[in-house]
Structure formats: C-alpha cells, structure tokens
C-alpha positions in Angstrom: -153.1 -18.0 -39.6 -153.4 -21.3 -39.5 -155.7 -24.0 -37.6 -153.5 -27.4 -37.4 -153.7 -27.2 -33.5 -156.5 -28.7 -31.4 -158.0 -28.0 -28.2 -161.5 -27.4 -28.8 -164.3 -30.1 -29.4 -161.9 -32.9 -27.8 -162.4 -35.7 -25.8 -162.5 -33.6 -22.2 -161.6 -37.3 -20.4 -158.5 -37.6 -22.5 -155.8 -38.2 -20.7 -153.0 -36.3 -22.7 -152.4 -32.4 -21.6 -153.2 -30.0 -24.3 -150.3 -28.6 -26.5 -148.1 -26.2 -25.0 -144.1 -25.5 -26.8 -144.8 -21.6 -27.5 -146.0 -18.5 -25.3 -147.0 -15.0 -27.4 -146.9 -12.3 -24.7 -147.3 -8.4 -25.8 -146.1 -5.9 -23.2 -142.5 -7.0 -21.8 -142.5 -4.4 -18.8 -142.0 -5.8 -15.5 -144.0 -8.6 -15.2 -144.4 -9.6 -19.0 -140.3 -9.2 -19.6 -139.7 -11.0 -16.0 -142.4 -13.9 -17.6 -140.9 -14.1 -20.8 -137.2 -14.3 -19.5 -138.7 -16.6 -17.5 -140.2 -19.2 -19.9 -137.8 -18.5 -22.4 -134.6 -20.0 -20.5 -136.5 -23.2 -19.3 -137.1 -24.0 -23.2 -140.0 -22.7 -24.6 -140.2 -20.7 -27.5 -141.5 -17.4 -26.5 -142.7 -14.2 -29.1 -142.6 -11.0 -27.8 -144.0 -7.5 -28.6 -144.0 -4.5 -27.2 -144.7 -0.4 -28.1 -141.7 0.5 -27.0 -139.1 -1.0 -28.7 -135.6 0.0 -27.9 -134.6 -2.7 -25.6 -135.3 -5.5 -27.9 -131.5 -5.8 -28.2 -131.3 -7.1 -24.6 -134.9 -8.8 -24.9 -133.3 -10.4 -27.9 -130.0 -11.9 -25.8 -132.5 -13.1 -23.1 -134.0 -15.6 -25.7 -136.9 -13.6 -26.5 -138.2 -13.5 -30.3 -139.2 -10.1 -30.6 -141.6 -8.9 -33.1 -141.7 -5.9 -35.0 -145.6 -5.3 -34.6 -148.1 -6.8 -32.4 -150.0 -8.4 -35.6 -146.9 -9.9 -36.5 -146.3 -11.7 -33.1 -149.9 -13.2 -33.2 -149.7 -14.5 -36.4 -146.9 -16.5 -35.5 -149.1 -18.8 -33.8 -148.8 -19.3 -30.1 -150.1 -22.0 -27.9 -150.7 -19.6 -25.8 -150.9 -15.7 -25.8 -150.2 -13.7 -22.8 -151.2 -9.9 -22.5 -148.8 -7.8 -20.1 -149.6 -4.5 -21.6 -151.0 -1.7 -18.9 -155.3 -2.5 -18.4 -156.4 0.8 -20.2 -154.8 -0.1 -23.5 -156.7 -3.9 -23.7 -159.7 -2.4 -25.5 -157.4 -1.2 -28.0 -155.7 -4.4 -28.3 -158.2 -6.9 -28.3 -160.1 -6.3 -31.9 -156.3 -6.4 -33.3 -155.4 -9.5 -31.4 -158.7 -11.4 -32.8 -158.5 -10.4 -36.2 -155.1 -12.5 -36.5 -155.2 -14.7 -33.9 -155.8 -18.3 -34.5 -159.4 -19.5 -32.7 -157.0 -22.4 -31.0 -154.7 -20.2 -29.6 -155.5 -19.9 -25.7 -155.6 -16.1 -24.5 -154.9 -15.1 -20.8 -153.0 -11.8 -19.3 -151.6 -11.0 -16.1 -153.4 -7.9 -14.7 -154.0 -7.2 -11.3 -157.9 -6.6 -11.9 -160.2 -9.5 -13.6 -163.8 -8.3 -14.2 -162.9 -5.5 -16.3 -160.3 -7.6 -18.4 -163.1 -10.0 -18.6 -165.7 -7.4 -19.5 -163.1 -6.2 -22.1 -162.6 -10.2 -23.3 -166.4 -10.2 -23.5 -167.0 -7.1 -25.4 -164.2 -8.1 -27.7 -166.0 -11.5 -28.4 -162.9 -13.5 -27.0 -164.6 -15.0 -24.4 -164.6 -18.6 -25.1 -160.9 -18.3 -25.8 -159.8 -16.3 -22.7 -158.7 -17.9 -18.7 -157.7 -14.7 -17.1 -154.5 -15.1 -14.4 -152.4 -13.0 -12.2 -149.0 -13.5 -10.5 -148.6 -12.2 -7.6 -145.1 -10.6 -8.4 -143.5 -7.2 -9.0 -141.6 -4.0 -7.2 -141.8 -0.7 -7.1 -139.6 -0.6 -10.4 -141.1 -1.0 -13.9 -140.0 -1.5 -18.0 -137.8 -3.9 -19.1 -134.7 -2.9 -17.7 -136.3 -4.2 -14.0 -137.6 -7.3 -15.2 -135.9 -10.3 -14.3 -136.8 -14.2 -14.7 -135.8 -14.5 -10.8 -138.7 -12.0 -10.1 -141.0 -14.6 -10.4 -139.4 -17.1 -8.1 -142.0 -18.4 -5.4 -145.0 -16.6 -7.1 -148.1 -17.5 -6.7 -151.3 -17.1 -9.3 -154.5 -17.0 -9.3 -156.5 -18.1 -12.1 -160.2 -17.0 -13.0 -162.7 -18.9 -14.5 -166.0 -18.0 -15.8 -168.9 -19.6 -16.8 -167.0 -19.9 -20.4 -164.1 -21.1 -19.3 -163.0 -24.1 -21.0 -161.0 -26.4 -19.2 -158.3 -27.7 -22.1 -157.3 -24.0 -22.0 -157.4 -24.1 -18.4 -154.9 -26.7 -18.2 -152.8 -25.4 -20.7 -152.5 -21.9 -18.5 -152.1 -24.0 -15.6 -149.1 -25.9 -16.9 -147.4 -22.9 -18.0 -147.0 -21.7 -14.7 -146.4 -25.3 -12.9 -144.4 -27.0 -15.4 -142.5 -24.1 -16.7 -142.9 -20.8 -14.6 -142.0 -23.4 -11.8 -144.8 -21.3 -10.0 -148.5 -22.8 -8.2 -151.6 -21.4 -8.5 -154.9 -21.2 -7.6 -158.4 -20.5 -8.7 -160.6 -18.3 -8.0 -163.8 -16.3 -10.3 -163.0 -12.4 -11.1 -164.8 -11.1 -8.4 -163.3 -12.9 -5.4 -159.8 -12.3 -6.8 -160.5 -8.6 -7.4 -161.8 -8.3 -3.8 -159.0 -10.0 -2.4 -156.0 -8.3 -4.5 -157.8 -4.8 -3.2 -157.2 -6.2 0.3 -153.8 -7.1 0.4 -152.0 -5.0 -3.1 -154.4 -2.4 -3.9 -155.7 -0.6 -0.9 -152.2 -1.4 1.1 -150.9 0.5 -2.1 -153.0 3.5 -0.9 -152.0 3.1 2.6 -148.4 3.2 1.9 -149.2 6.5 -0.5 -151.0 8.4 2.7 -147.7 7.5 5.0 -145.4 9.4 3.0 -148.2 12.2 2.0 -147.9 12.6 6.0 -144.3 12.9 6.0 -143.9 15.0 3.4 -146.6 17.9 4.8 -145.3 17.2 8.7 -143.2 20.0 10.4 -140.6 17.7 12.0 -140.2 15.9 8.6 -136.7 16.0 8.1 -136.2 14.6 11.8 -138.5 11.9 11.9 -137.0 10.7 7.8 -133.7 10.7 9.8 -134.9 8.7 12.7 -137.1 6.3 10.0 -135.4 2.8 10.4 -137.4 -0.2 9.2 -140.9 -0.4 10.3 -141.3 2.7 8.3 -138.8 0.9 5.2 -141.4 -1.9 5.4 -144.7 0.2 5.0 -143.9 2.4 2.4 -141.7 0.4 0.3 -144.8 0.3 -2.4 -145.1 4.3 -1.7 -141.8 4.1 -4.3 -143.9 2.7 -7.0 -144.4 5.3 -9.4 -147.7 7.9 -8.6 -148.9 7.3 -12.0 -148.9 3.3 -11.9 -150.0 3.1 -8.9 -153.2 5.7 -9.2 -153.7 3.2 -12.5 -153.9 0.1 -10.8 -156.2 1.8 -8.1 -158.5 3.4 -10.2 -158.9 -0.1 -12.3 -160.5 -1.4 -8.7 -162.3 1.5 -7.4 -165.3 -0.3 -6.0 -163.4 -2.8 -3.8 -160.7 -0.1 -2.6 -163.3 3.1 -2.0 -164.9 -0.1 0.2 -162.0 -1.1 2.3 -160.4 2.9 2.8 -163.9 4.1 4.2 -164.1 0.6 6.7 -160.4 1.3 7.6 -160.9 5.2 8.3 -164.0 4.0 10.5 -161.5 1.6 11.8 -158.9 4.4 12.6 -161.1 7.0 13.6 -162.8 4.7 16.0 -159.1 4.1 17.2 -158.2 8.0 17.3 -161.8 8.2 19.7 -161.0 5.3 21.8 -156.9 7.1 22.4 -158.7 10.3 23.4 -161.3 8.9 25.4 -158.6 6.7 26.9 -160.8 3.9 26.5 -159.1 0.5 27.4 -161.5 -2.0 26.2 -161.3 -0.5 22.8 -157.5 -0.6 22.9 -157.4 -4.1 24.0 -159.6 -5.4 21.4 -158.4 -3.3 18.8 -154.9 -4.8 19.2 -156.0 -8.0 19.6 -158.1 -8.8 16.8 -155.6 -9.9 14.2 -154.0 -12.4 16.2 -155.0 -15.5 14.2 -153.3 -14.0 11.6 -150.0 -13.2 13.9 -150.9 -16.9 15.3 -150.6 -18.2 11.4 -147.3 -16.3 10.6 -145.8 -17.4 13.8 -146.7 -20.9 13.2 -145.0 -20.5 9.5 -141.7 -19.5 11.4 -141.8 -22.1 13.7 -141.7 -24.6 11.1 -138.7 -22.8 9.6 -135.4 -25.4 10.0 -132.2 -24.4 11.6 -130.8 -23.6 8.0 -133.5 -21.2 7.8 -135.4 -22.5 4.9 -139.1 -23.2 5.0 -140.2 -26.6 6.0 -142.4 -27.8 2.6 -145.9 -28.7 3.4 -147.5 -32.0 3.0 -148.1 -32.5 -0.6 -151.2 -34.8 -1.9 -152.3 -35.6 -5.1 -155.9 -34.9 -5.7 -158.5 -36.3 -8.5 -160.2 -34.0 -10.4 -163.8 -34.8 -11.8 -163.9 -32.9 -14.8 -167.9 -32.3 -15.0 -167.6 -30.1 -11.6 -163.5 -29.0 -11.9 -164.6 -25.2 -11.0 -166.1 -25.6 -8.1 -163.9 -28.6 -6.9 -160.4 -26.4 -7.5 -162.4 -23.5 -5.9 -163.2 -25.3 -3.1 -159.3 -26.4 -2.8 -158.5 -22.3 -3.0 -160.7 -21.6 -0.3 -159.5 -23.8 2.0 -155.9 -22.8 1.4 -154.4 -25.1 -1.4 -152.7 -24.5 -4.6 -152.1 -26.7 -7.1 -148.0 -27.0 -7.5 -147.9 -29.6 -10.7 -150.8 -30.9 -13.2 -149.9 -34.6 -13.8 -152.7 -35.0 -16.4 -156.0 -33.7 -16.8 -157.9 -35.7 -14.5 -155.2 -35.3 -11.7 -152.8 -32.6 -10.0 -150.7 -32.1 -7.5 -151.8 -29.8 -4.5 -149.9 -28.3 -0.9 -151.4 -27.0 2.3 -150.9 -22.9 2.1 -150.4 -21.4 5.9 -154.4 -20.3 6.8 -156.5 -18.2 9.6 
C-alpha cells in the first residue's frame, strides 16, 4: 500500500480537482458491471473483483482488470473504490477493505439504502474516507451477463453527505459520474434519500409484487393475463425482478416502506369505502389530487420537439462557497437541480430538473 496520493489536509480553495485516473469497484452484478463497462471504455483504468468469478473472461474483453481476490484489487491503489456487492455482505467487506486500503483512497458504493451503509462505514471506522452515492439505474435482470455500460445512460445520482464528509472526496465522486459516467447528480443526506428511494423504487417495488400476487390467486386469472395489454406491462414490470432481490432491497428500508404501504392501504381502503358508499366528493378528490404531478409530466412532453427528443433545460453555472457547500448543493437538490459538470472546485455546472 502506498501513500504518494493527496487529498487530505489540502488547500480546500485550490483550484485544481482532486486526482481521479483509476476506479476499484468489488461486485460487477448489474449496476457495478454496467459502472465499470461504463468507465472503463471512456478511459479510465478500472479494477474489478467479484465472488463469483466465471465471467471474468467477458469482464476481461470489456476493459475490466479483474482481480483474483478482493485484497488484491484494493491494494492496487484506486483513486477511488466503489462497492457494488449486495448491502448484507458490506459488514463483511469493510474490515477487509480497510486493512489494505490506502487512507487516500476515496470509498463510496452504490446501494439503494444510505443510513445503514453509513452505519456500516461508521462501525467499520471508514467514515472520514466514505461519500455514499446511488444511481438511479437497473432492470428486473441481474449478474454480469445483464450489465451493460448503456444501462447507465441518462442516470441520475444522488450523493450523501454527512457531517464527515469531506469535500475533495466529494468532488472526486462527483466527477466520476459528470466527467466520465456522463451522468448528473444530486445531493442529498442518508435519510432524505432513503425516504425518497422508498417512495418511488422501494415501496412501488412492493406494489408491483401485490399485482401479480392478485393475479396469480384470482379465478379468472388466465383470462384477465390474456386480456393484460400495457397498463398492466407498465405496473408490474419490477414484479419480474427476482422475489429474493427484491424482498432484500425491501427489508434494507423497512422503516420508510412499512410507512408508506400502511398510508397507501388507508389511502385505498378509504377509496374501496368511498366506491361502496358511492360517495362522489371522495371520488373527485381522490382522482384529482395528483394533478401537479400529471400537470409536471405534461409540461415535460410539451417541450418535447417534433424529432421527439427532449428540449435541454436552461443550464447555469453556479458558485459554490466551500465553507457552506452542503447545505448550498442541498438547497440546489431541493429545488430541483442537479449538477451536470464540475468545472473546478469552487464552480459547477447545474440544469433545472422538471418539479411539482
């Protein structure tokens, strides 16, 4: 291991970007494969590890440099090491990872749920090196053989900060999404992210599960999968995700999703009372409620052109002052924006996201 690299106990009003020509990422399934693909063919040198080992071959011919053992792949010194491996492994990981790892190398993973990686990052005594981040990517496919650098086209991060996160490493997980995912992100703290990716991935996920449970149970099943066209395509697509993964990803967030399922049965058993009751009012207001999001997705294809692709928002460059860059960028996240390029430390590039 070696210490030549510097990010810590710099000057944090220099102007030069922090080091960034090599990525370290252990667990090439869907997401880490698709993310080192990904990096790999825009030029950077990327190490890869994984348990599972016999599509190294193919990982290989993708410009991957894959490592025979996870130690081996941390000693080669990343800028930057990525873990992709399923959550309930990390604990196992972590004490292996720090025992090698160089305390300049910047450590950040891509899990769907933040407070218990950070918890783990913590526990592990990692902390000041870690900036926890999450794509929001995927399918209903997993393992190498799925993974594809075009997966990540158009994704969006998030990246969480904490009271220890340092902003040199900040900026160097930031520019390996902007500068060579070709990605944006934004940034939120682990709680707010894991209360927002129950919202719309997690509890959605359960959703979809409960659709198909119905279908499969029903006694007109094999008629109504016949007449099943593409309302019922769109809302279970996520059902095909794999029972195991997806009970794993649910059960890493139980809080947030128990939360939202017992506010949406209220929500759908008030609907079931309001149908019986044939109460109007209810109906009305039930059906209407969500318009300012229908309002914001109609407005998005409205500015679609006539060749069908999406009219780019209004870019702006915005100065960051780096004694208060948490709560500026999380103020720029809450109103919508995401930073699209880092130009140097003190300034980045950000776009208007479509809001309610």
């Amino acid at each position: 291991m070696t210490g030549d690299k510097t990010i810590e106990g710099g000057d944090s009003c220099s102007e030069q970007l922090p080091q960034l020509t090599s990525v370290a990422v252990a667990g090439l399934g869907l997401i880490g494969g698709s993310l080192a693909q990904r990096l790999a063919c825009r030029g950077m040198t990327v190490y890869g590890w994984d348990l599972s080992q016999d599509f190294y071959p193919q990982a290989v011919s993708s410009g991957i440099r894959c490592m025979p053992s996870l130690e081996d792949m941390v000693r080669a010194d990343p800028d930057l090491l990525v873990i992709a491996t399923p959550l309930k492994a990390i604990d196992d990981l972590l004490p292996r990872i720090k025992k090698e790892m160089n305390p300049q190398t910047t450590l950040t993973d891509v899990g769907s749920v933040k407070q218990q990686v950070l918890h783990s990052v913590e526990k592990a005594g990692l902390a000041d090196s870690y900036v926890g981040a999450h794509p929001m990517a995927g399918n209903e496919q997993e393992g190498f053989y799925a993974s594809s650098s075009d997966l990540m086209d158009n994704a969006l991060w998030a990246i969480t900060v904490a009271d220890s996160t340092d902003y040199r490493r900040f900026l160097q997980v930031g520019q390996m999404i902007t500068a060579y995912a070709s990605n944006e992100f934004i940034t939120v703290d682990a709680a707010i992210h894991d209360q927002a990716a129950a919202l719309i991935s997690h509890m959605p996920h359960a959703v979809s599960t409960a659709l198909i449970n119905r279908m499969v149970e029903s006694p007109v099943a094999n008629v109504a999968y016949s007449l099943s066209a593409g309302s019922w395509r769109d809302m279970t697509r996520v059902a095909l995700t794999s029972p195991e993964r997806t009970k794993a990803m649910i059960e890493e967030n139980p809080q947030e999703v128990s939360s939202l399922l017992k506010t949406m049965a209220d929500s759908l058993r008030d609907l079931s009372r309001a149908l019986d009751q044939k109460d109007n009012r209810y109906l009305d207001q039930f059906f209407a409620f969500g318009n300012p999001y229908r309002q914001s997705q109609w407005e998005q294809r409205r500015l679609m052109n006539q060749f069908g692709q999406r009219t780019e928002p209004e870019h702006r460059t915005l100065t960051i002052d780096q004694s208060d860059w948490k709560n500026q960028l999380g103020s720029v996240s809450r109103n919508a924006q995401s930073v699209v390029s880092i130009l140097s430390p003190s300034q980045m590039e950000i776009k208007q996201y479509p809001h309610l």
